[in-house]
C-alpha positions in Angstrom: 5.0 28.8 37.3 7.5 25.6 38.4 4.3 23.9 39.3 2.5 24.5 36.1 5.3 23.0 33.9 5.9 20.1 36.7 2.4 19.4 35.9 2.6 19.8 32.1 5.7 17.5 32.2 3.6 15.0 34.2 0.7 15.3 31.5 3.2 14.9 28.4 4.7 12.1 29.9 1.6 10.3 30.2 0.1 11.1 26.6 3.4 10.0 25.6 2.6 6.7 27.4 -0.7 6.7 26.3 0.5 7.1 22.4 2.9 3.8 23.0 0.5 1.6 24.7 -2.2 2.5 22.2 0.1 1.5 19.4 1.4 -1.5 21.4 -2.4 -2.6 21.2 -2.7 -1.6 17.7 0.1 -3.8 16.9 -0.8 -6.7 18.8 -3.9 -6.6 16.8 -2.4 -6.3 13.4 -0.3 -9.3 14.2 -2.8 -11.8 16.0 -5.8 -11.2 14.1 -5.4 -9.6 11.1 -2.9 -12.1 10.0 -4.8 -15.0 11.6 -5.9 -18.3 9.3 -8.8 -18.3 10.9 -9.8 -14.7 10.0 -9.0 -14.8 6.7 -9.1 -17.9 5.8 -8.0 -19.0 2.2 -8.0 -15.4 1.3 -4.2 -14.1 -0.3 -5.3 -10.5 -0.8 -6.6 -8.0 1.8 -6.8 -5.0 -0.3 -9.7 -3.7 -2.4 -11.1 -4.8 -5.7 -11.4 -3.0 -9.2 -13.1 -4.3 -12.4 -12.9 -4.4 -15.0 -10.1 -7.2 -15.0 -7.5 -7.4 -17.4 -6.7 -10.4 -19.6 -3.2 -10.0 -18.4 -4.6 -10.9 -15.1 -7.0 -13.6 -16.0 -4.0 -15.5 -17.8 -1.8 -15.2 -14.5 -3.9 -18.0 -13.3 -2.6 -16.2 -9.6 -6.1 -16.8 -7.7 -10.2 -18.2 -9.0 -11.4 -16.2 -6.5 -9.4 -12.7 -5.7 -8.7 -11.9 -9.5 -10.3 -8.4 -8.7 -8.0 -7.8 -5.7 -5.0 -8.9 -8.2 -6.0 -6.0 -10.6 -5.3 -3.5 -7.9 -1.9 -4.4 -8.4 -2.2 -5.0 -12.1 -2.8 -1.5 -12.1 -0.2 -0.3 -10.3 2.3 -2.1 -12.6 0.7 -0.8 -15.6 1.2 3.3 -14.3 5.0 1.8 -14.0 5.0 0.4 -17.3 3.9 3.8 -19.0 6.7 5.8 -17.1 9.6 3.6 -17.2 11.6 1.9 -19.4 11.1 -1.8 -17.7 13.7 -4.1 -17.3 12.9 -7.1 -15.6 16.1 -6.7 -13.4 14.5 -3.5 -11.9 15.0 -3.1 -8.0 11.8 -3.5 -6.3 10.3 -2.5 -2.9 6.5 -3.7 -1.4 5.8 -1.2 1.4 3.2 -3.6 3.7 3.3 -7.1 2.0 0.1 -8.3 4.1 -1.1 -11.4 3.4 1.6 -12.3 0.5 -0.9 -12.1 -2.7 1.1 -8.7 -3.9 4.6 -10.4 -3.9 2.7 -13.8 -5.6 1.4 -11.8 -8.1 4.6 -9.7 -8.8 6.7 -13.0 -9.0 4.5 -14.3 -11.2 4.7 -11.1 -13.4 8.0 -9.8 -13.2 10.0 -13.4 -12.8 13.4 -11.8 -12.8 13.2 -8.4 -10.7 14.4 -8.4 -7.8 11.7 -8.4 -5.2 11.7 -6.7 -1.3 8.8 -6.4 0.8 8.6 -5.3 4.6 5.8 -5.2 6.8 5.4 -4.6 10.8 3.7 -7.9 10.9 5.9 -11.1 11.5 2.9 -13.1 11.0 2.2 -11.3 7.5 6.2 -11.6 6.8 5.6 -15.4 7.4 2.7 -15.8 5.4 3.6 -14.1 2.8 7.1 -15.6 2.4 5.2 -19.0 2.1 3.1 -17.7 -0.6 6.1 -15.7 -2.5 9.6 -16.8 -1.0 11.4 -13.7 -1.9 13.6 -11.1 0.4 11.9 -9.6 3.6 12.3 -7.8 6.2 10.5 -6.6 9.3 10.6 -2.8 9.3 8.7 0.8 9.5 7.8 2.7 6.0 9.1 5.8 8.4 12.6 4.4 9.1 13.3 2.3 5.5 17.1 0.1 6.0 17.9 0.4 2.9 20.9 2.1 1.2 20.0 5.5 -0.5 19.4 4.8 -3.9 18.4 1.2 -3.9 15.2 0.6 -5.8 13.6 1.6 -9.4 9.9 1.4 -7.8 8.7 1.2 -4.6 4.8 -0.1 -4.7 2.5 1.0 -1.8 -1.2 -1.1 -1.8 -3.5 0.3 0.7 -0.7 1.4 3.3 -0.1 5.1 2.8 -3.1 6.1 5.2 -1.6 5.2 7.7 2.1 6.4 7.6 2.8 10.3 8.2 3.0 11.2 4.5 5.6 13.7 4.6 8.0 11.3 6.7 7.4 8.8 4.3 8.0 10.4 1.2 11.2 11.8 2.8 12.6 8.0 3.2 11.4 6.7 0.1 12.4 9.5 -2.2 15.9 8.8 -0.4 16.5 4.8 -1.3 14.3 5.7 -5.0 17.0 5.7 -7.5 16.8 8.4 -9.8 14.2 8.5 -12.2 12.5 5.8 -10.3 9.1 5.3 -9.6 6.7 5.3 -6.1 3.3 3.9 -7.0 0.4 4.0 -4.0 -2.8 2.6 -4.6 -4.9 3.7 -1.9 -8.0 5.0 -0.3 -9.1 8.1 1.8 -11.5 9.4 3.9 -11.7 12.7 2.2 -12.7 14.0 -1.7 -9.6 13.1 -4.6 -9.3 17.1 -5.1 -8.3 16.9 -1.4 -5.8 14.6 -1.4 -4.6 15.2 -4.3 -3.3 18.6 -3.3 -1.6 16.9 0.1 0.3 14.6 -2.1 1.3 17.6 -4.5 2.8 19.6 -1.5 4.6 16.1 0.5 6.1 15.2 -2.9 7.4 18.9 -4.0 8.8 19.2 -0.6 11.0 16.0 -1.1 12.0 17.3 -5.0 9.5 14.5 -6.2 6.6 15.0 -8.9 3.5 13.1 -9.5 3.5 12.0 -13.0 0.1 10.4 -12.9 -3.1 10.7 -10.7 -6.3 8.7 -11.1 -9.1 8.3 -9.4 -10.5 4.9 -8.9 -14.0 5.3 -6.9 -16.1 4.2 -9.4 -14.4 0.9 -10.5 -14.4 0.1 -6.9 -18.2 0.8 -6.5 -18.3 -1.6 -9.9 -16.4 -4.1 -8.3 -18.8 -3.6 -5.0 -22.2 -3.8 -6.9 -21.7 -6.9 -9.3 -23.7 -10.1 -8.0 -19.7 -11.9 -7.4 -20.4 -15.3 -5.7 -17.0 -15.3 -4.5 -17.1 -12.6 -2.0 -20.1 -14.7 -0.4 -17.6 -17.5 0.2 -15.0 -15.4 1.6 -17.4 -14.0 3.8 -18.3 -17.3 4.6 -14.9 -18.4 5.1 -14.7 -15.7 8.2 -15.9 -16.2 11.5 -19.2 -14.6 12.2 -18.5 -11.9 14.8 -15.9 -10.7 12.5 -17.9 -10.5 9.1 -18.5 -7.2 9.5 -15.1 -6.6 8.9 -15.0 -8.7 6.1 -17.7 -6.4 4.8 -16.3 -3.4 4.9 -12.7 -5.0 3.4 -15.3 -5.8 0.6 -17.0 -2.3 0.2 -20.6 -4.6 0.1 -23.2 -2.2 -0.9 -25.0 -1.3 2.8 -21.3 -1.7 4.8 -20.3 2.6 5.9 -17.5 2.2 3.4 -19.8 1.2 0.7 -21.7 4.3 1.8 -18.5 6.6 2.5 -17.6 6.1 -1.3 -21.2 6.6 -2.9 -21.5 10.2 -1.3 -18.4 11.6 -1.9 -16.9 10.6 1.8 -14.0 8.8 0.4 -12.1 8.2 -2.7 -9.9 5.7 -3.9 -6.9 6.5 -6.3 -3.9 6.0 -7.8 -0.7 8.2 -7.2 2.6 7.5 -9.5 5.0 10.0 -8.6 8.5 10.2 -9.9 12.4 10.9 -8.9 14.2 13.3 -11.6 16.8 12.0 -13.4 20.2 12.5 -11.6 21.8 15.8 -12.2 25.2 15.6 -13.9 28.0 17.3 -12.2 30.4 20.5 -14.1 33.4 17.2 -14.9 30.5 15.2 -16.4 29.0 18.0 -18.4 32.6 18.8 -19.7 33.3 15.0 -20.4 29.6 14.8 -22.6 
């Protein structure tokens, strides 16, 4: 018996190895060539598109060529808009800033919130504090330093995927102030009935509710199928043996994401969920 659990301790140890040097890789990647110039060129987004666009977006004058990818956010500040009473010196928090476009675009928008953003990436950190010089910091959505209590809305572009979803509603419901809002704009290999449900159960175990949840598939597959010469240049703009990726980033009709969306394989959606309102103690009920 000593001898099997020698040998089981011998076998966790080295998946335990195998784990950290796999994410050691996975990181080296994120940072050297996701982040690259030379990958992604002039590009300031790296999330997906939706169209229609908005004027509101047209007007921000933020990019000729990524005004799609801009929407994405557009939309996420909309769902806040319709739940909140805005203030422009609202606390907020960019979960995965990337290549800076999010933070431009907010600072353009919201001119005097506060703005955070964190990201594993250095090299996106850099970039995007070129782009949108606000407050950053290089950190894990899992492990958030941040007082509890410390933001109105936390947006989350395209991250959410890859985070455990129950740890990470755990530390963002903590730092949310009350009443405040988590947006994720997202996709998901899997049908929006199914993850709808998993965000309903991660949420309600942190005392969270989703206020709004809309599903986005087919104004990505819009976006996808219009004849956009744009796209073609940032294509273009990538080296050739990574176009593929560029592709796929894209959703171009014939790419397996293209594919994954039109049968039902993956879903793209928006999830604003919401903080209750602080509850008031027996003195303060007495005092009102």
């Amino acid at each position: 018996m000593q001898k099997i659990i020698n040998k089981l301790a011998v076998m966790s140890v080295k998946g335990t190895q195998q784990i950290l040097h796999q994410k050691a890789i996975s990181r080296w990647v994120y940072n050297h060539i996701y982040y690259s110039r030379w990958l992604t060129g002039g590009m300031i987004f790296f999330n997906t598109g939706l169209v229609p666009i908005d004027d509101e977006v047209f007007a921000s004058g933020i990019t000729d060529t990524q005004n799609p990818q801009a929407q994405t956010y557009h939309e996420a500040i909309k769902a806040y808009r319709r739940l909140t009473d805005w203030h422009d010196t609202h606390q907020v928090l960019e979960v995965g800033c990337g290549l800076g476009g999010g933070m431009h675009y907010l600072r353009r928008m919201l001119p005097s919130a506060c703005l955070v953003a964190i990201d594993l990436s250095m090299s996106a950190i850099r970039r995007s504090r070129k782009l949108a010089p606000c407050f950053y910091a290089q950190a894990d959505a899992h492990a958030l330093p941040f007082q509890d209590a410390s933001f109105d809305w936390i947006l989350v572009v395209e991250c959410l995927h890859k985070l455990n979803v129950e740890h990470f509603f755990l530390e963002a419901g903590r730092i949310l102030k009350p009443e405040g809002v988590i947006c994720i704009v997202d996709f998901r290999a899997t049908t929006f009935q199914a993850i709808s449900q998993r965000l309903q159960a991660a949420c309600t175990a942190q005392g969270l509710h989703i206020a709004e949840m809309t599903d986005l598939t087919e104004r990505v597959l819009q976006f996808a199928e219009q004849p956009q010469q744009h796209q073609h240049t940032l294509l273009n703009a990538i080296p050739w043996p990574f176009r593929w990726l560029g592709r796929e980033l894209l959703v171009t009709p014939g790419s397996n994401r293209h594919s994954s969306y039109v049968q039902g394989q993956r879903c793209y959606y928006l999830c604003a969920v919401q903080k209750p309102a602080a509850r008031l103690s027996n003195n303060d009920q007495l005092t009102a």
